[in-house]
C-alpha positions as CSV (number, residue, x, y, z in Angstrom):
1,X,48.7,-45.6,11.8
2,X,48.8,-44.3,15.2
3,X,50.8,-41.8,17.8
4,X,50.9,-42.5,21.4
5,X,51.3,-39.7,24.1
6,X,51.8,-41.4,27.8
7,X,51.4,-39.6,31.3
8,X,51.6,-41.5,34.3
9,X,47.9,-41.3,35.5
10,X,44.8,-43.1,34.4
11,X,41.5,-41.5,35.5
12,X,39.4,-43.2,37.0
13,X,36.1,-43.4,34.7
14,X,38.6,-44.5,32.1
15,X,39.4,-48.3,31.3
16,X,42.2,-47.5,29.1
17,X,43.7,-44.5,26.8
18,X,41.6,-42.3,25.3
19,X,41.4,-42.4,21.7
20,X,41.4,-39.8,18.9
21,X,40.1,-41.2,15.9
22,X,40.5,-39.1,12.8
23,X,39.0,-39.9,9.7
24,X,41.1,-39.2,7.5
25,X,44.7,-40.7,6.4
26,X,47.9,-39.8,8.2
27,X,49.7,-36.4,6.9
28,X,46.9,-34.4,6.4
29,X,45.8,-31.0,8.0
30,X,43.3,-33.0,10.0
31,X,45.9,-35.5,11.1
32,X,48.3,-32.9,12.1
33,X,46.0,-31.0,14.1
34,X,45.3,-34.2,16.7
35,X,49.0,-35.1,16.9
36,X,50.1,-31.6,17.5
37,X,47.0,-31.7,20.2
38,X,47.6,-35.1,21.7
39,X,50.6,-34.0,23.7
40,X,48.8,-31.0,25.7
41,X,45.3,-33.0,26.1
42,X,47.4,-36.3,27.7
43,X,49.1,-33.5,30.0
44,X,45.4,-31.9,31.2
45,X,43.7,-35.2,30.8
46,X,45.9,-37.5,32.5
47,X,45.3,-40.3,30.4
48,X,47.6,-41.6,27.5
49,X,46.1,-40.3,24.2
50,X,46.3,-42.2,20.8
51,X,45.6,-40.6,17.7
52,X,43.7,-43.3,15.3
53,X,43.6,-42.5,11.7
54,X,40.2,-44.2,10.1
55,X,40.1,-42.8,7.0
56,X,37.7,-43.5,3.7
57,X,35.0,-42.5,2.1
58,X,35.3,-38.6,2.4
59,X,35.3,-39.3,6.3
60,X,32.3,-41.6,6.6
61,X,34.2,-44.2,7.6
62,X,35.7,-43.3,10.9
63,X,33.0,-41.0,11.9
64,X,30.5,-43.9,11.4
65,X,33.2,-45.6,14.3
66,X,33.2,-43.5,16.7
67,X,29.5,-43.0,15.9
68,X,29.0,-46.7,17.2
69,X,31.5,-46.3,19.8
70,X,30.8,-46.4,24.0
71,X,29.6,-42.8,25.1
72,X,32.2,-43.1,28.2
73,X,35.0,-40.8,27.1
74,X,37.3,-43.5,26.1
75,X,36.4,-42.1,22.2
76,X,36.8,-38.5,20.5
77,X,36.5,-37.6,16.9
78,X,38.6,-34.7,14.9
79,X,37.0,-34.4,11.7
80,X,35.9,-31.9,9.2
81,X,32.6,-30.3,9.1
82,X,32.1,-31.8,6.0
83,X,32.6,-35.4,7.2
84,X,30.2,-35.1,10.6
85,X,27.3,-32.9,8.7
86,X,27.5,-33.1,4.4
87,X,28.5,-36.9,4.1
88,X,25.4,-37.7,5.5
89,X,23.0,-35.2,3.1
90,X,24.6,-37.0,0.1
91,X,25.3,-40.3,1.0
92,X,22.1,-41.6,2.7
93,X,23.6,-44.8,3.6
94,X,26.3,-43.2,5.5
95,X,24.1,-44.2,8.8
96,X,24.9,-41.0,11.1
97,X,22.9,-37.4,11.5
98,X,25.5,-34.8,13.1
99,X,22.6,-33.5,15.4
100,X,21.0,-36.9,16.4
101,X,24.5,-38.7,16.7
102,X,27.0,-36.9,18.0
103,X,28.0,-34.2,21.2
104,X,30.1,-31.4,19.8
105,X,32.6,-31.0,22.2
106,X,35.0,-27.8,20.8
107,X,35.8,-26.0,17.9
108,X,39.6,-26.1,17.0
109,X,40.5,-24.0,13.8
110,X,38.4,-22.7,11.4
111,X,39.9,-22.1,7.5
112,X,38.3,-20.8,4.4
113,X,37.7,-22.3,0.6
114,X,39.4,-21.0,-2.3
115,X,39.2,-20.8,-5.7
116,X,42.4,-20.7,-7.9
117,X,43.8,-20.9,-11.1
118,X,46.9,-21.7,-12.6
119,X,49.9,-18.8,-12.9
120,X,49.7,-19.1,-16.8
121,X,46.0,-18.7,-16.7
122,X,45.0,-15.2,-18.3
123,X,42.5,-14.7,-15.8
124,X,43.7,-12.6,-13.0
125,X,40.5,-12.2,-11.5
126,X,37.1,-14.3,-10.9
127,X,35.0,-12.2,-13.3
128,X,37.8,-12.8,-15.9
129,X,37.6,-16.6,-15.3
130,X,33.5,-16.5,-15.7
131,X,33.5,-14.6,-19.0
132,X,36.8,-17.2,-20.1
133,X,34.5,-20.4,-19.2
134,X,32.0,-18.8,-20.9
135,X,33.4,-18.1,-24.1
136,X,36.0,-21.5,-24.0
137,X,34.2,-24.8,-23.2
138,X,37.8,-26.0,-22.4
139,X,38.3,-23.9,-19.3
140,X,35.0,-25.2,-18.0
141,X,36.5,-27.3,-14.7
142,X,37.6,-27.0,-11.8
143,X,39.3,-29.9,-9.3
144,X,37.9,-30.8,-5.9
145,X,39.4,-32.5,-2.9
146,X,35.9,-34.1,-1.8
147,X,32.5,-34.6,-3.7
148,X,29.8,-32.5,-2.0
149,X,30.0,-29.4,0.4
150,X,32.0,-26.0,-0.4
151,X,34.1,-27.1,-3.0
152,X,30.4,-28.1,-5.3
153,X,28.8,-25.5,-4.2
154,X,31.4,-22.9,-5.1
155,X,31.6,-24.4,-8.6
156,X,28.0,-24.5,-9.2
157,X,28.0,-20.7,-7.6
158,X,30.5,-19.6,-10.4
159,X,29.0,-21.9,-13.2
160,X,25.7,-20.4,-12.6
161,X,26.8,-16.7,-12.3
162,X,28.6,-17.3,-15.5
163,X,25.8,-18.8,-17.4
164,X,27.7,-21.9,-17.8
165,X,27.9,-25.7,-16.6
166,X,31.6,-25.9,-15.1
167,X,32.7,-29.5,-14.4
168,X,33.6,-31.0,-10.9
169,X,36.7,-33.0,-11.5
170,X,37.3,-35.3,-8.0
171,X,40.4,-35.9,-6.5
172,X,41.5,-37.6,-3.1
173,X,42.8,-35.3,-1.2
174,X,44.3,-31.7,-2.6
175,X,47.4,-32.8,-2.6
176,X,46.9,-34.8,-5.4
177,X,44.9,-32.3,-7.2
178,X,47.6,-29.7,-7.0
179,X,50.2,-30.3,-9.1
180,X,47.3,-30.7,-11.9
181,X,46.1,-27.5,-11.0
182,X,49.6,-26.1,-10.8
183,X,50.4,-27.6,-14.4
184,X,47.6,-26.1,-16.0
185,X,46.0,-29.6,-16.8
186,X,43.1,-28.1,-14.2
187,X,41.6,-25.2,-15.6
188,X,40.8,-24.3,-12.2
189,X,40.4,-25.7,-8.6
190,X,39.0,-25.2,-5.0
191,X,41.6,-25.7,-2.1
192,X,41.2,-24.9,1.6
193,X,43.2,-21.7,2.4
194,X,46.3,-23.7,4.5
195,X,47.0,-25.4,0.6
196,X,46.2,-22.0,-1.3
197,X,48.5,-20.3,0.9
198,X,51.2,-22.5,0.3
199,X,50.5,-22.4,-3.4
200,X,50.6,-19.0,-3.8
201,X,53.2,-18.2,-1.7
202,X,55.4,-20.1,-4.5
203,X,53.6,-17.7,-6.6
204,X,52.6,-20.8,-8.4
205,X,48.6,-20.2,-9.0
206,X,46.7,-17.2,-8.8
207,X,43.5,-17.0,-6.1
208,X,40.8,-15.5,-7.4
209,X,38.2,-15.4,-4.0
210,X,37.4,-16.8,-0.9
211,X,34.7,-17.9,1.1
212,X,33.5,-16.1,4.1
213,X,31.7,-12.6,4.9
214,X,35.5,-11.6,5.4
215,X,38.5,-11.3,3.3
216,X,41.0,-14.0,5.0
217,X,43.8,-12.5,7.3
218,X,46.4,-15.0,5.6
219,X,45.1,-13.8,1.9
220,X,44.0,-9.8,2.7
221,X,44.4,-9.0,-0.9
222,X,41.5,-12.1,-2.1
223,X,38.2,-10.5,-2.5
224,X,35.5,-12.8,-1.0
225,X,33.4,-14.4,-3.5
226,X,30.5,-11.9,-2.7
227,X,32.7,-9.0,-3.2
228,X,33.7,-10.4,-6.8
229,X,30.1,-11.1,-7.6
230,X,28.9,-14.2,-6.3
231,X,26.9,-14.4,-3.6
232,X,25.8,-17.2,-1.1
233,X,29.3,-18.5,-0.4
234,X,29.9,-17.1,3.0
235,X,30.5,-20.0,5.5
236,X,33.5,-21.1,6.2
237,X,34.2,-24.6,7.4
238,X,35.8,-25.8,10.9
239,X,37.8,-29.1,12.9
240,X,36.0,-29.2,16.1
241,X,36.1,-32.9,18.7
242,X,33.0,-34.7,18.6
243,X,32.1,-37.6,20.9
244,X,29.2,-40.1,20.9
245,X,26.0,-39.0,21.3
246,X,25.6,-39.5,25.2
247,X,28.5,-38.9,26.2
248,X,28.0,-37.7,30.0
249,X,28.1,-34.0,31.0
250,X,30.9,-34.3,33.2
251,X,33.3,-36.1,30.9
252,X,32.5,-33.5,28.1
253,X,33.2,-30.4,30.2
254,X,36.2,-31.9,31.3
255,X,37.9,-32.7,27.9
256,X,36.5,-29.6,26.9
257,X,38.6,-27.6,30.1
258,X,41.6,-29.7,28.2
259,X,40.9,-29.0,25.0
260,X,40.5,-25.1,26.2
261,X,43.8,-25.1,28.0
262,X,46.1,-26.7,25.3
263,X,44.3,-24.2,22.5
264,X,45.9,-21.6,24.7
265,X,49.8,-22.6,24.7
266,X,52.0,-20.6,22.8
267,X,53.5,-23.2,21.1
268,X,49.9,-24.8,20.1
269,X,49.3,-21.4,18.6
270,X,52.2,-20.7,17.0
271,X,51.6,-24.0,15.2
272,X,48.8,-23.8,14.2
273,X,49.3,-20.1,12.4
274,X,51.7,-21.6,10.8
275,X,49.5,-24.3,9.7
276,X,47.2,-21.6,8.0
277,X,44.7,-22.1,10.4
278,X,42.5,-20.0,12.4
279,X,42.9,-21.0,15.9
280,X,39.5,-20.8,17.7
281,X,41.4,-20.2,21.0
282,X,38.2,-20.6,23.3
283,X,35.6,-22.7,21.7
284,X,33.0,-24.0,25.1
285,X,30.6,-26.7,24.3
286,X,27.5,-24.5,23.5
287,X,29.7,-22.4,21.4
288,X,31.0,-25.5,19.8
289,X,26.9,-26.7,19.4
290,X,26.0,-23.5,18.0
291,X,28.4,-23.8,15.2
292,X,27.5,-27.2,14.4
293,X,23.9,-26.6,14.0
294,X,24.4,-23.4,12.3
295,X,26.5,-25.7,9.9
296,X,23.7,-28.3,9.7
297,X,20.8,-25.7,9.3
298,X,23.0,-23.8,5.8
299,X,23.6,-27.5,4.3
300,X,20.2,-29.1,5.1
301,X,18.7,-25.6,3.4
302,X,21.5,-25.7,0.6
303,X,20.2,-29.3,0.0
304,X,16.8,-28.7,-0.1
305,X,16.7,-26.3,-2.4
306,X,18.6,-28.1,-5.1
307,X,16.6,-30.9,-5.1
């Protein structure tokens, strides 16, 4: 599935429009983000822009694509940290690194993890859940939208604080692990904050904590998970652009001057709050670099040690 934005002019280093693959399927936050995007990047760019969904695999498949794709501009990635840098660390075969591979090229919106529980649970807090896992083996679960990354880590976190093994139950996608979680056939689960927003906002789950050395500005009253007692949980996780690896200077300040300038349009913004996103208004391309390798250094550590 695909969106087309058209503008009248076709740079010149450009043989055609510029695609934005994303790697996952159409309707997601992800998917959202590039076709609210596309209109304000074909404006600065003057290129038509095409949003490409790719998805499968946890996001392995399309970032593979534009992995393999010509370094001339012509190809841009909007994924997940978790597709470009923990896909990798636990599927070997995926046939990317995010630091050998791939030019990070802006940051877009950065969201927390968090962990909920349903309304009827009688936990009301994320000490309460640890002592209930530990003394019922039926509340030992918790859903997951993707294998690997935050989401395992955070129930391994709690499982291990509690003195307990709490079981990963996969899911594609949260939005089909949400209404088990909602109907109590989850004993818990781990959602990114746009989803835990929403849920809670229906008052229909409880959240417990969230990731992050800060409490989230969307959820001021959810301790983080260090504040309720578990540490190690405090990065959170980001949509940035990515292009092929050798993808020339010039063409990568330039989309990033686009990217920069369509971040900053009321309308983008207002969006994207109400997308329960944090809008990195100003991400350049060493801030955007910094970020993925201080993403890469935390999972490649992370992974290492649980070997």
């Amino acid at each position: 599935m695909s969106t087309t934005v058209s503008t009248a002019a076709y740079a010149a280093e450009y043989n055609g429009p510029v695609r934005i693959v994303v790697p996952f399927a159409a309707g997601g936050a992800t998917d959202a983000l590039a076709r609210l995007l596309a209109p304000g990047l074909a404006r600065e760019l003057g290129h038509t822009v095409v949003v490409e969904n790719r998805p499968g695999a946890s996001g392995q498949i399309g970032t593979a694509y534009v992995k393999n794709a010509p370094a001339d501009g012509s190809v841009y990635l909007l994924a997940l940290d978790h597709s470009v840098v923990i896909v990798p660390l636990i599927t070997p075969t995926a046939g990317y690194d995010a630091l050998r591979d791939f030019t990070a090229l802006g940051t877009v919106a950065r969201f927390q993890w968090v962990l909920s529980v349903p309304a009827t649970s009688p936990a009301t807090t994320l000490q309460q859940f640890m002592a209930l896992a530990k003394d019922d083996p039926g509340k030992r679960n918790y859903g997951v939208p993707l294998m690997g990354g935050m989401p395992d880590l955070i129930g391994s976190s709690v499982g291990k604080k509690a003195g307990v093994a709490i079981e990963a139950i996969p899911f594609n996608g949260s939005a089909l692990m949400m209404p088990q979680l909602i109907g109590g056939q989850l004993a818990s689960g781990v959602t990114g904050s746009p989803e835990a927003v929403t849920m809670a906002r229906a008052k229909k789950v409880r959240l417990l904590a969230v990731t992050g050395d800060n409490r989230s500005q969307l959820l001021p009253e959810v301790p983080t998970f260090a504040e309720a007692g578990v540490p190690g949980l405090n990065l959170n996780s980001f949509n940035a652009f990515f292009a092929p690896k050798n993808l020339p200077a010039a063409i990568a300040d330039k989309f990033n001057v686009a990217l920069r300038k369509t971040l900053a349009d009321p309308d983008v913004r207002k969006q994207v709050s109400d997308m329960s996103l944090d809008l990195v208004e100003s991400s350049s391309i060493p801030d955007a670099r910094s970020e993925l390798e201080r993403t890469y250094r935390f999972w490649n550590t992370t992974a290492a040690a649980r070997r």
